[in-house]
VMD Tcl script that builds the backbone (N, CA, C; Angstrom):
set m [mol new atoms 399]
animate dup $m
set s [atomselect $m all]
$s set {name element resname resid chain x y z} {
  {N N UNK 1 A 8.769 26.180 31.907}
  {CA C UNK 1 A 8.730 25.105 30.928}
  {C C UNK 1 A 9.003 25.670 29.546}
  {N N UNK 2 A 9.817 24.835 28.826}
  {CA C UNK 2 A 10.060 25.755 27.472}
  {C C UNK 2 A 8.928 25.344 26.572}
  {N N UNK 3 A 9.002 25.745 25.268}
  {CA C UNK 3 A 8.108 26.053 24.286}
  {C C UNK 3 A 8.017 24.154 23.954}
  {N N UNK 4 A 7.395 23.894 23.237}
  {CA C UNK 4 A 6.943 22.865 22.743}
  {C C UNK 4 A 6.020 22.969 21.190}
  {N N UNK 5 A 6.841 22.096 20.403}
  {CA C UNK 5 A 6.126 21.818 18.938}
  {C C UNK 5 A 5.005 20.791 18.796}
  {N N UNK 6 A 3.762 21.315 18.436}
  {CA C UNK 6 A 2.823 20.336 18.205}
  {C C UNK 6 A 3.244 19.941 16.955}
  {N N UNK 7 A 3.332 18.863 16.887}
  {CA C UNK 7 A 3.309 17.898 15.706}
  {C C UNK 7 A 2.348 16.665 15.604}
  {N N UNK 8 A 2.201 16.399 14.095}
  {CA C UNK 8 A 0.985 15.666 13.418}
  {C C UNK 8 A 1.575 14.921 12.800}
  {N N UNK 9 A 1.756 13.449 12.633}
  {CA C UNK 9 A 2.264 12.548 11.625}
  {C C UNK 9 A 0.933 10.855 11.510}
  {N N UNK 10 A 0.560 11.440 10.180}
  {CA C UNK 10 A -0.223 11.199 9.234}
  {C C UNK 10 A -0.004 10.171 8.248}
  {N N UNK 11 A -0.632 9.546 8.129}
  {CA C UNK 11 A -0.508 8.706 7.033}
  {C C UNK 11 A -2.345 8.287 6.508}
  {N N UNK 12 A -1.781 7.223 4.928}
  {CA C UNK 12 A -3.226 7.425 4.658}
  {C C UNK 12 A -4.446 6.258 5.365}
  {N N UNK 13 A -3.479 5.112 6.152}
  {CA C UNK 13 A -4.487 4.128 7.018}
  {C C UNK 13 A -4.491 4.961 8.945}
  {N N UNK 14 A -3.710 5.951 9.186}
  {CA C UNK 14 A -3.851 6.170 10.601}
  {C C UNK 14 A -3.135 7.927 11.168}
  {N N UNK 15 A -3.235 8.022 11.878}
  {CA C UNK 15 A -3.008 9.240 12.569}
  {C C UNK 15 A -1.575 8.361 13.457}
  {N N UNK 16 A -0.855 8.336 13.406}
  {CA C UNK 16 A 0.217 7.529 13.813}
  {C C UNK 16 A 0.861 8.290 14.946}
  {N N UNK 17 A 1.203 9.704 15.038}
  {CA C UNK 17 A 1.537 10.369 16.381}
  {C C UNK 17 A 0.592 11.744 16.151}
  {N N UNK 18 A 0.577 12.331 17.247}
  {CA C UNK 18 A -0.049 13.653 17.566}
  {C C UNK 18 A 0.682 14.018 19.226}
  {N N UNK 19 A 0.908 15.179 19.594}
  {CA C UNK 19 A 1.636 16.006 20.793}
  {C C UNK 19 A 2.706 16.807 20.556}
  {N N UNK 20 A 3.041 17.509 21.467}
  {CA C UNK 20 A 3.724 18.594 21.652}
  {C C UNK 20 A 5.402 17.606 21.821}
  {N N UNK 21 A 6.135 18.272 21.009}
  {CA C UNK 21 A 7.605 17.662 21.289}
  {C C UNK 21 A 8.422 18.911 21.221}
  {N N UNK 22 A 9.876 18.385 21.174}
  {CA C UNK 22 A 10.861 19.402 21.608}
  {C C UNK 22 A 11.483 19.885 19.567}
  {N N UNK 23 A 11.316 18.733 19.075}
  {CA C UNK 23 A 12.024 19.240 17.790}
  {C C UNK 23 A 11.350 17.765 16.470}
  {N N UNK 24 A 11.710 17.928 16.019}
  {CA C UNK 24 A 11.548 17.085 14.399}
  {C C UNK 24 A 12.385 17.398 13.490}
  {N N UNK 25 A 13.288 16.415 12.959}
  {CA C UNK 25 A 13.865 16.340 11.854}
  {C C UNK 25 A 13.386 15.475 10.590}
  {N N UNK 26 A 13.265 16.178 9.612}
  {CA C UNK 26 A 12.098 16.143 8.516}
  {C C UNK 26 A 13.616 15.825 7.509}
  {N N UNK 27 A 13.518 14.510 6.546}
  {CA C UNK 27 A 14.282 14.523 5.300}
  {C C UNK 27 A 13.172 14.931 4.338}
  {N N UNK 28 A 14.097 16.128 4.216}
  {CA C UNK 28 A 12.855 17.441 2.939}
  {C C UNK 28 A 13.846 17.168 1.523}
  {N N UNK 29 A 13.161 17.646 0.417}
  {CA C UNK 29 A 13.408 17.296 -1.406}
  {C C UNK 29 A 14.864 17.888 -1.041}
  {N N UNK 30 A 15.151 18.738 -0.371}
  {CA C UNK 30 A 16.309 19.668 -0.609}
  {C C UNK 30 A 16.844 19.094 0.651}
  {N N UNK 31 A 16.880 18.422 1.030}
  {CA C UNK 31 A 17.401 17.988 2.485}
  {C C UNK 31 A 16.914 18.091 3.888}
  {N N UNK 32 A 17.660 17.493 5.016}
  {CA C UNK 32 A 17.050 17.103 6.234}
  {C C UNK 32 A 16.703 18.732 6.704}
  {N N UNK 33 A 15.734 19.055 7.411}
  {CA C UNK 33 A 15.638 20.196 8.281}
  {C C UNK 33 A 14.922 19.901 9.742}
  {N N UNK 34 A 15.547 21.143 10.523}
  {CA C UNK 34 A 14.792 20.406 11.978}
  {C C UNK 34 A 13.659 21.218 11.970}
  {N N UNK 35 A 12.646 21.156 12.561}
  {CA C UNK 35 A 11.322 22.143 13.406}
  {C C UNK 35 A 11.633 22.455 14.613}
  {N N UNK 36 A 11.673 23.672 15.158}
  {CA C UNK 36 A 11.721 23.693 16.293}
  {C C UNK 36 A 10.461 24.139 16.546}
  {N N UNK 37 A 9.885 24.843 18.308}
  {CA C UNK 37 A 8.668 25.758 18.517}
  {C C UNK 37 A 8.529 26.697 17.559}
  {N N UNK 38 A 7.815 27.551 16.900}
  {CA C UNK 38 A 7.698 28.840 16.763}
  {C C UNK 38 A 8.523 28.993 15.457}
  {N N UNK 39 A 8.585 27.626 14.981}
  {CA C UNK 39 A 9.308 27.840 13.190}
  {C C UNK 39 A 8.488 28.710 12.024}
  {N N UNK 40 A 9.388 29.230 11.453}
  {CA C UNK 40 A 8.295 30.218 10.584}
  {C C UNK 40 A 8.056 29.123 9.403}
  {N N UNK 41 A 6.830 29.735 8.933}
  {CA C UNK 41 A 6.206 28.554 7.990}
  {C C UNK 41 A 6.546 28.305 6.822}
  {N N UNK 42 A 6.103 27.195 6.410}
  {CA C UNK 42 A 6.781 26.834 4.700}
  {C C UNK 42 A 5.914 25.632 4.288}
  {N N UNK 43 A 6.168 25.100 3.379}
  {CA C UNK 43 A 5.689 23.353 3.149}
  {C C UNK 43 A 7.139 22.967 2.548}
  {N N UNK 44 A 7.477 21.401 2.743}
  {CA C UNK 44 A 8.715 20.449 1.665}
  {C C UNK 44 A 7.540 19.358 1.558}
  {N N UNK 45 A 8.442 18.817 0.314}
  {CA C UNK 45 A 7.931 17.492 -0.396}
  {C C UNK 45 A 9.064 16.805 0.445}
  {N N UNK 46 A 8.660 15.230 0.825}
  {CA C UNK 46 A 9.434 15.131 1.723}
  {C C UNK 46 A 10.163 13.285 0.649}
  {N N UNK 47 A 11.265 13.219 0.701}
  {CA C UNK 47 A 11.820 12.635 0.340}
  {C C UNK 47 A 12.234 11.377 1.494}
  {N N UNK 48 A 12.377 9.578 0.357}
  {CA C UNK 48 A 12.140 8.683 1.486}
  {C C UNK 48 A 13.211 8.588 2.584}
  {N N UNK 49 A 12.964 8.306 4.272}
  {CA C UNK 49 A 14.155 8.809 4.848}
  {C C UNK 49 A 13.579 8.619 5.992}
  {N N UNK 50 A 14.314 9.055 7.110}
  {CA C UNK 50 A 13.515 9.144 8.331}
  {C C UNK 50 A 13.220 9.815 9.203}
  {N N UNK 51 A 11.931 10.691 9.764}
  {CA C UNK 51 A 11.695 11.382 10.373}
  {C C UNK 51 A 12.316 11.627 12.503}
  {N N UNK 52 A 13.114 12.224 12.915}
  {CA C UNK 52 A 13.577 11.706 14.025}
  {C C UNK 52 A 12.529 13.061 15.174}
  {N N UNK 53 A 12.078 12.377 15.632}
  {CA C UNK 53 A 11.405 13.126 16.888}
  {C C UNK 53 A 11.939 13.329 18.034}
  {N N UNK 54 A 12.496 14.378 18.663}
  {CA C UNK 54 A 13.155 14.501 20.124}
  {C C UNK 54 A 12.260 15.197 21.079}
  {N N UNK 55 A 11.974 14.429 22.133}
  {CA C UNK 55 A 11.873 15.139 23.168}
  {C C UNK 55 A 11.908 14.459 24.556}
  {N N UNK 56 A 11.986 15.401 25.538}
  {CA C UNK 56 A 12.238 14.477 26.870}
  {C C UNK 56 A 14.131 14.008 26.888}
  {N N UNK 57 A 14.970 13.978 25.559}
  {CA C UNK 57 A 16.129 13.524 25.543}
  {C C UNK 57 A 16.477 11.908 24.665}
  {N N UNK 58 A 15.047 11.861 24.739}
  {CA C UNK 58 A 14.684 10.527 23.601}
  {C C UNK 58 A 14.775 11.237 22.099}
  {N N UNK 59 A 15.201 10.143 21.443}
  {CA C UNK 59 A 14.573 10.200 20.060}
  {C C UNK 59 A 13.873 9.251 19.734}
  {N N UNK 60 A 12.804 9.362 18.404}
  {CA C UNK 60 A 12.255 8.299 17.968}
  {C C UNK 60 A 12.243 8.815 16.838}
  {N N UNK 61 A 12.145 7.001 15.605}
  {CA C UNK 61 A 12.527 6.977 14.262}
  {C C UNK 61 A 11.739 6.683 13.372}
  {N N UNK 62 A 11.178 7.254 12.264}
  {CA C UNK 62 A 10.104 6.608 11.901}
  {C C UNK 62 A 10.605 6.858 10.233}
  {N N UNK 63 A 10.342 5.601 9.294}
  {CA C UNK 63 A 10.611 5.736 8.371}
  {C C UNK 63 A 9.036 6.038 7.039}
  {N N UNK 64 A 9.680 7.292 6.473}
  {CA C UNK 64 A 8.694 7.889 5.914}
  {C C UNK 64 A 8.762 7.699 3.882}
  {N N UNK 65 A 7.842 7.279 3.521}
  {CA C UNK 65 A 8.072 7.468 2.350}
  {C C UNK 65 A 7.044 8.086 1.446}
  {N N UNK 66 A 7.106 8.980 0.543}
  {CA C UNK 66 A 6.493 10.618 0.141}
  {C C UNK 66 A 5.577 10.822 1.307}
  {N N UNK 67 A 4.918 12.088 0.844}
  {CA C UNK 67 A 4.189 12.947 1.518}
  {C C UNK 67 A 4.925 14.426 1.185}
  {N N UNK 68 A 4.418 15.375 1.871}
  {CA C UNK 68 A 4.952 16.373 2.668}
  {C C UNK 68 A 4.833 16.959 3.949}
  {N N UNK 69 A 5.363 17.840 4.103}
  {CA C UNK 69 A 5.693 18.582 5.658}
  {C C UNK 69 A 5.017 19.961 5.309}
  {N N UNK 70 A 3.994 20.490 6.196}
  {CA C UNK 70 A 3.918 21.746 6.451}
  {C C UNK 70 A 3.854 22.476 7.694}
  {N N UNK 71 A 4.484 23.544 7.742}
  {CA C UNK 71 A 4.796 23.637 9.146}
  {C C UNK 71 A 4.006 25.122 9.546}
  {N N UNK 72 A 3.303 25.691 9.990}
  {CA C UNK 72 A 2.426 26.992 10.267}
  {C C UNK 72 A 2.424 27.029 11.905}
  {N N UNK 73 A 1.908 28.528 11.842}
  {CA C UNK 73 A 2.118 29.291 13.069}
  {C C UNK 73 A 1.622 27.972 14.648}
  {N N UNK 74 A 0.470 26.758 14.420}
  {CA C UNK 74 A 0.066 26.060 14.884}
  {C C UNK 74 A 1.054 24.143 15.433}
  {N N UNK 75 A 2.141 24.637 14.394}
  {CA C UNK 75 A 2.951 23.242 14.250}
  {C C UNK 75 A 3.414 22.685 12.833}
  {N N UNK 76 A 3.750 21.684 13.139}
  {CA C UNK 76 A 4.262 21.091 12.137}
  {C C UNK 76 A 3.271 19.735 11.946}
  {N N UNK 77 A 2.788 19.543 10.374}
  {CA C UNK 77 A 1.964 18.335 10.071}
  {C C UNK 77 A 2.860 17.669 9.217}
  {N N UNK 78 A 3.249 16.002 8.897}
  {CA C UNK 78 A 3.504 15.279 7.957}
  {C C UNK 78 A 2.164 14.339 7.636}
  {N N UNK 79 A 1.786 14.970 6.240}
  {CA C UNK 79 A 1.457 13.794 5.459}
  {C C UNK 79 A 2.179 12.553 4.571}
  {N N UNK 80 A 2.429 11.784 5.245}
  {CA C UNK 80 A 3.047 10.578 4.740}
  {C C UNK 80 A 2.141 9.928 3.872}
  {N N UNK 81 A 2.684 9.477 2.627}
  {CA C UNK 81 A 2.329 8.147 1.898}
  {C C UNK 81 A 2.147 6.982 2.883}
  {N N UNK 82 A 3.565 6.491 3.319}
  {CA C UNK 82 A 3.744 5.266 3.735}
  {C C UNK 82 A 4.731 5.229 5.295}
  {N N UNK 83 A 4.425 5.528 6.250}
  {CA C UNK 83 A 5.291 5.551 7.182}
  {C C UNK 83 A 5.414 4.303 8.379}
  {N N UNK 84 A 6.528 3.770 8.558}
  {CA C UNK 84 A 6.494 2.551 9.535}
  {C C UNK 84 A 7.752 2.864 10.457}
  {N N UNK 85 A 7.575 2.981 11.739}
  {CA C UNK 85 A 8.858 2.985 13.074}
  {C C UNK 85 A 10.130 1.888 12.264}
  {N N UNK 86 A 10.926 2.866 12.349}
  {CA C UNK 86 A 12.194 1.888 12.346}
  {C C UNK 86 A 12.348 0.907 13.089}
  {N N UNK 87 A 12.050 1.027 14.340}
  {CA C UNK 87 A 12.052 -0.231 15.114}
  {C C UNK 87 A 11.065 -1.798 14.902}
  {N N UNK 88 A 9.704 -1.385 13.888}
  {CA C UNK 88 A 9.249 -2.249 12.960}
  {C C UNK 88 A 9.715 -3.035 12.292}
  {N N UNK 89 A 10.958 -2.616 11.655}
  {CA C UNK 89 A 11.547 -2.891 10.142}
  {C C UNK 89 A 12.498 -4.296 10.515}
  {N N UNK 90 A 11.641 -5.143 9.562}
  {CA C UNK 90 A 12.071 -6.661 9.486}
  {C C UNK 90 A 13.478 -6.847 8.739}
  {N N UNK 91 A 14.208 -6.873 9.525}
  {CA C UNK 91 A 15.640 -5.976 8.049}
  {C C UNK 91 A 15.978 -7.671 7.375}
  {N N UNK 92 A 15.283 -8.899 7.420}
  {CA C UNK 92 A 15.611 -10.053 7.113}
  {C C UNK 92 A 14.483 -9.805 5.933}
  {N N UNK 93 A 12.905 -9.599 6.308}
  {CA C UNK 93 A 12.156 -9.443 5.394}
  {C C UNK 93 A 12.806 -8.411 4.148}
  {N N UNK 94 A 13.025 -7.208 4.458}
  {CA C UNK 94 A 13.420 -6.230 3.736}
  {C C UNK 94 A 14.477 -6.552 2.754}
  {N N UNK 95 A 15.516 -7.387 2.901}
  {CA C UNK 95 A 16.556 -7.805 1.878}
  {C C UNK 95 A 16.362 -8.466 1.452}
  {N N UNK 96 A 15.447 -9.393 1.512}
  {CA C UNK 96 A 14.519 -10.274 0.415}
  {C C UNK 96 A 13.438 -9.335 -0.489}
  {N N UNK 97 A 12.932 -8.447 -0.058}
  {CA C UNK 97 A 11.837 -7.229 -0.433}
  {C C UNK 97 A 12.959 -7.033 -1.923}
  {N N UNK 98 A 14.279 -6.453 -1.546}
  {CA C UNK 98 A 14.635 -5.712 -2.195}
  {C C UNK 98 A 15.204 -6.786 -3.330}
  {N N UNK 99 A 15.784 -7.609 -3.043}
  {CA C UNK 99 A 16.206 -8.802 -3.732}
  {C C UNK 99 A 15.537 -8.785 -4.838}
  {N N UNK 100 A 14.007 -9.237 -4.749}
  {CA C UNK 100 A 13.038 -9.609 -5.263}
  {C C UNK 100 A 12.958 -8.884 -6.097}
  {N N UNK 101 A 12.477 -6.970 -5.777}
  {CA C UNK 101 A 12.443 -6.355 -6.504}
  {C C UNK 101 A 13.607 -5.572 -7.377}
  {N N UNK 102 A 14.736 -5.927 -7.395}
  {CA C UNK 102 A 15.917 -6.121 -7.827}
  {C C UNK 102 A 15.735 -7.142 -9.504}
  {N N UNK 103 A 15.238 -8.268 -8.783}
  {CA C UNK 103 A 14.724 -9.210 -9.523}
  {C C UNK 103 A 13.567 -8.536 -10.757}
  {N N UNK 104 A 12.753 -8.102 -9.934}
  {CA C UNK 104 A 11.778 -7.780 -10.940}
  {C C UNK 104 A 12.026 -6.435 -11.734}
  {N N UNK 105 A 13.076 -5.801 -11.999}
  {CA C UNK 105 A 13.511 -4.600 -12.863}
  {C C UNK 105 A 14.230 -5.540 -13.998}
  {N N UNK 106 A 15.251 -6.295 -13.828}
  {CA C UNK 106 A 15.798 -7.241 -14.548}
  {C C UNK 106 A 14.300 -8.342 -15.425}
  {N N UNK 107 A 13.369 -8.596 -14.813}
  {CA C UNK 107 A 12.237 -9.579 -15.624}
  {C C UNK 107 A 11.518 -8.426 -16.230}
  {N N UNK 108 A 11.059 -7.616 -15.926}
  {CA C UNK 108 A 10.058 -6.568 -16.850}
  {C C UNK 108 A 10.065 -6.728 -17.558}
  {N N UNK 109 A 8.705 -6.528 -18.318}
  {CA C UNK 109 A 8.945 -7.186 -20.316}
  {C C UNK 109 A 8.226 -5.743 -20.279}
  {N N UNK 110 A 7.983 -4.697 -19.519}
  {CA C UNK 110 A 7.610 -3.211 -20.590}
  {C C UNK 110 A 8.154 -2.602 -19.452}
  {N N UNK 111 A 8.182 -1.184 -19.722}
  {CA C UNK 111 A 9.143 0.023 -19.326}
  {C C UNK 111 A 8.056 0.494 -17.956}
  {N N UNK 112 A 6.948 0.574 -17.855}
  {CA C UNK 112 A 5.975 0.488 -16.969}
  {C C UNK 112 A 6.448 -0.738 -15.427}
  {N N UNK 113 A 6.547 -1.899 -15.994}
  {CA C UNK 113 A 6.857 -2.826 -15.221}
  {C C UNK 113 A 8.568 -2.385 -14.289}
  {N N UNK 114 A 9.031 -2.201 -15.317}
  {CA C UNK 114 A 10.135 -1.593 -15.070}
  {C C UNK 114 A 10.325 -0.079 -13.850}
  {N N UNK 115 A 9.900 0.597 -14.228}
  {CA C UNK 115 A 9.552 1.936 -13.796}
  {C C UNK 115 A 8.817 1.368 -12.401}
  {N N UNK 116 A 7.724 0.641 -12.182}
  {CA C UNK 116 A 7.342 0.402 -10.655}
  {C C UNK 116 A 8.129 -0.449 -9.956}
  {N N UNK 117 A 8.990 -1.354 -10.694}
  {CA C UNK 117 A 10.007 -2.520 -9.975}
  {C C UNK 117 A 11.223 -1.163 -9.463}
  {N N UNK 118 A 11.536 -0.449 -10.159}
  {CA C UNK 118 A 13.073 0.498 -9.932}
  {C C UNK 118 A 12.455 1.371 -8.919}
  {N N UNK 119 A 11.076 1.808 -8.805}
  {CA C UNK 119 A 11.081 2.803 -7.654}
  {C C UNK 119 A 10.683 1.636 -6.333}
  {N N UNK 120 A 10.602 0.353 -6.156}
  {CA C UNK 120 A 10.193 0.128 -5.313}
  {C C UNK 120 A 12.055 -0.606 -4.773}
  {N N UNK 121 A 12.552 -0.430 -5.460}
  {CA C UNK 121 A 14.123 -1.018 -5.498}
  {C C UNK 121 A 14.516 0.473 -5.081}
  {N N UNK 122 A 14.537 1.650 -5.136}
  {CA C UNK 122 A 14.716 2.889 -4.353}
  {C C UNK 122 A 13.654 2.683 -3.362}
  {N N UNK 123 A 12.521 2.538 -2.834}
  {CA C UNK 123 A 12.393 2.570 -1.571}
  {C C UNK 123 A 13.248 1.701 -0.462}
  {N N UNK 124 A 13.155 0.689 -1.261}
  {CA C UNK 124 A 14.121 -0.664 -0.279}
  {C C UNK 124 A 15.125 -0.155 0.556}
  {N N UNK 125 A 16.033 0.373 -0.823}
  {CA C UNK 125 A 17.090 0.915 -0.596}
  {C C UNK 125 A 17.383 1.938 0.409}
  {N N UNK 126 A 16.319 2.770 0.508}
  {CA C UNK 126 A 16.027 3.899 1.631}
  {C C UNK 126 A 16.116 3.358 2.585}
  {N N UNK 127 A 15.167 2.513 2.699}
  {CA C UNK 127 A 14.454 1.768 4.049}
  {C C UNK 127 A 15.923 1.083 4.984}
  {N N UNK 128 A 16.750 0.263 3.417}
  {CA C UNK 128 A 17.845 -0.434 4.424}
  {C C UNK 128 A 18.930 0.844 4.881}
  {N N UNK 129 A 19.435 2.018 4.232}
  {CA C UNK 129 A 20.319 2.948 4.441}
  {C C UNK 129 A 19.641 3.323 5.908}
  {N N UNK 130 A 18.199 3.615 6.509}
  {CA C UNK 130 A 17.697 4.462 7.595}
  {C C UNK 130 A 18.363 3.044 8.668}
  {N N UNK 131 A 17.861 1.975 8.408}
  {CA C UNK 131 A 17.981 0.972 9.426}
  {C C UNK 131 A 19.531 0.872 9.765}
  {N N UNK 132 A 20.293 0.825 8.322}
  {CA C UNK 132 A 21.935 0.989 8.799}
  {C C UNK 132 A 22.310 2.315 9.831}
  {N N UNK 133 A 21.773 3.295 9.794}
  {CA C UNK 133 A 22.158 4.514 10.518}
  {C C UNK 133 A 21.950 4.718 11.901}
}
mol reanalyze $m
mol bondsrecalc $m
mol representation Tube
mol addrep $m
Protein backbone atom coordinates (compact mmCIF):
# COMPACT_ATOMS: atom_id res chain seq x y z
CA UNK A 1 0.00 0.00 0.00
CA UNK A 2 1.57 3.33 -0.75
CA UNK A 3 2.17 6.17 1.62
CA UNK A 4 -0.79 8.27 2.47
CA UNK A 5 -1.16 12.12 3.60
CA UNK A 6 -3.03 12.86 6.71
CA UNK A 7 -4.78 15.88 6.18
CA UNK A 8 -6.87 18.38 8.41
CA UNK A 9 -9.27 20.94 6.90
CA UNK A 10 -10.52 23.33 9.44
CA UNK A 11 -12.52 26.00 9.62
CA UNK A 12 -13.75 28.34 12.39
CA UNK A 13 -17.64 26.67 12.81
CA UNK A 14 -16.29 22.80 12.04
CA UNK A 15 -13.59 20.28 11.43
CA UNK A 16 -14.92 19.76 7.84
CA UNK A 17 -12.48 16.75 6.66
CA UNK A 18 -9.85 14.71 8.56
CA UNK A 19 -7.94 11.21 6.86
CA UNK A 20 -5.25 9.99 5.10
CA UNK A 21 -5.38 10.92 1.20
CA UNK A 22 -3.19 10.52 -1.75
CA UNK A 23 -2.35 14.37 -2.42
CA UNK A 24 -3.81 18.10 -1.85
CA UNK A 25 -3.59 20.95 -3.90
CA UNK A 26 -3.41 24.07 -1.76
CA UNK A 27 -3.91 27.76 -3.73
CA UNK A 28 -0.87 29.26 -1.58
CA UNK A 29 -0.02 33.55 -1.57
CA UNK A 30 2.62 32.52 -4.15
CA UNK A 31 0.56 30.00 -5.88
CA UNK A 32 -1.12 26.53 -6.17
CA UNK A 33 1.18 23.72 -4.57
CA UNK A 34 0.47 20.00 -4.19
CA UNK A 35 1.22 17.90 -0.71
CA UNK A 36 2.19 14.79 -1.24
CA UNK A 37 3.17 11.88 1.78
CA UNK A 38 6.32 12.80 3.44
CA UNK A 39 6.38 16.64 2.17
CA UNK A 40 9.03 18.54 3.87
CA UNK A 41 7.58 21.23 6.00
CA UNK A 42 6.71 24.87 5.60
CA UNK A 43 3.48 27.05 6.33
CA UNK A 44 1.54 29.43 3.11
CA UNK A 45 -1.02 32.02 3.69
CA UNK A 46 -3.46 30.63 1.57
CA UNK A 47 -5.15 32.76 -0.97
CA UNK A 48 -9.13 32.57 -2.04
CA UNK A 49 -9.34 29.47 -4.44
CA UNK A 50 -9.85 25.95 -4.21
CA UNK A 51 -8.44 23.30 -2.35
CA UNK A 52 -8.54 19.86 -4.62
CA UNK A 53 -8.16 16.56 -2.64
CA UNK A 54 -7.18 13.28 -4.57
CA UNK A 55 -7.43 10.06 -3.61
CA UNK A 56 -8.76 6.65 -4.55
CA UNK A 57 -8.70 8.52 -8.34
CA UNK A 58 -11.45 10.94 -7.13
CA UNK A 59 -11.05 14.44 -6.61
CA UNK A 60 -12.87 16.68 -4.37
CA UNK A 61 -13.33 20.60 -4.35
CA UNK A 62 -13.63 22.74 -1.73
CA UNK A 63 -13.65 26.41 -1.90
CA UNK A 64 -11.42 28.13 0.63
CA UNK A 65 -11.21 31.62 1.64
CA UNK A 66 -8.00 32.91 3.96
CA UNK A 67 -6.46 30.83 6.40
CA UNK A 68 -3.27 29.02 6.03
CA UNK A 69 -1.62 25.69 5.26
CA UNK A 70 0.94 24.04 7.39
CA UNK A 71 2.36 21.09 6.47
CA UNK A 72 4.93 19.02 9.16
CA UNK A 73 6.51 15.76 9.45
CA UNK A 74 2.66 14.53 10.73
CA UNK A 75 0.60 16.05 7.55
CA UNK A 76 -0.80 18.71 6.20
CA UNK A 77 -3.44 21.12 8.30
CA UNK A 78 -5.67 24.00 6.59
CA UNK A 79 -6.95 26.56 8.69
CA UNK A 80 -9.61 28.13 6.73
CA UNK A 81 -11.49 31.37 7.43
CA UNK A 82 -14.39 30.37 5.35
CA UNK A 83 -14.54 27.11 3.43
CA UNK A 84 -17.70 25.61 1.48
CA UNK A 85 -17.58 22.30 -1.23
CA UNK A 86 -17.89 23.57 -4.57
CA UNK A 87 -20.52 21.35 -5.12
CA UNK A 88 -22.52 23.63 -2.40
CA UNK A 89 -22.15 26.72 -4.39
CA UNK A 90 -25.55 28.25 -5.40
CA UNK A 91 -23.95 29.83 -8.60
CA UNK A 92 -27.69 31.65 -9.08
CA UNK A 93 -27.37 32.86 -5.38
CA UNK A 94 -23.71 33.86 -5.90
CA UNK A 95 -24.28 36.31 -8.98
CA UNK A 96 -26.72 38.09 -7.17
CA UNK A 97 -24.09 37.98 -3.96
CA UNK A 98 -21.77 39.61 -6.24
CA UNK A 99 -24.14 41.94 -8.06
CA UNK A 100 -25.17 43.31 -4.88
CA UNK A 101 -21.90 43.73 -3.63
CA UNK A 102 -20.77 45.28 -6.82
CA UNK A 103 -23.61 47.51 -5.91
CA UNK A 104 -22.47 48.29 -2.62
CA UNK A 105 -18.71 49.60 -3.57
CA UNK A 106 -20.49 52.04 -6.00
CA UNK A 107 -23.16 53.28 -2.74
CA UNK A 108 -20.40 53.59 0.02
CA UNK A 109 -20.48 56.98 1.47
CA UNK A 110 -16.84 56.23 3.43
CA UNK A 111 -13.72 54.42 2.26
CA UNK A 112 -14.32 51.73 5.13
CA UNK A 113 -17.71 50.86 3.53
CA UNK A 114 -15.97 50.75 0.49
CA UNK A 115 -12.94 48.66 1.44
CA UNK A 116 -15.46 45.76 2.95
CA UNK A 117 -17.93 46.00 -0.20
CA UNK A 118 -14.49 45.57 -2.74
CA UNK A 119 -13.10 42.66 -0.73
CA UNK A 120 -16.31 40.90 -0.58
CA UNK A 121 -16.67 41.71 -4.58
CA UNK A 122 -13.04 39.78 -4.70
CA UNK A 123 -14.33 36.93 -2.84
CA UNK A 124 -17.40 36.57 -5.20
CA UNK A 125 -15.28 36.80 -7.82
CA UNK A 126 -13.06 33.87 -6.61
CA UNK A 127 -15.89 31.85 -5.72
CA UNK A 128 -17.48 32.30 -9.43
CA UNK A 129 -13.78 31.76 -11.33
CA UNK A 130 -13.45 28.11 -8.94
CA UNK A 131 -17.13 27.15 -10.00
CA UNK A 132 -16.27 28.12 -13.78
CA UNK A 133 -13.20 25.68 -13.68
Amino acid sequence: MADKLHFDLVSPERRLFAGNVEQVVVPGEEGDFGVLPNHAPFMSVIRPGAITVIDGGSETRTFIHGGFAEVTPDGLTILAEEAIAVADIDTEKLAQDLSDAREDVTAAKDEEERDNAAALVAKYEAMQAVVAH
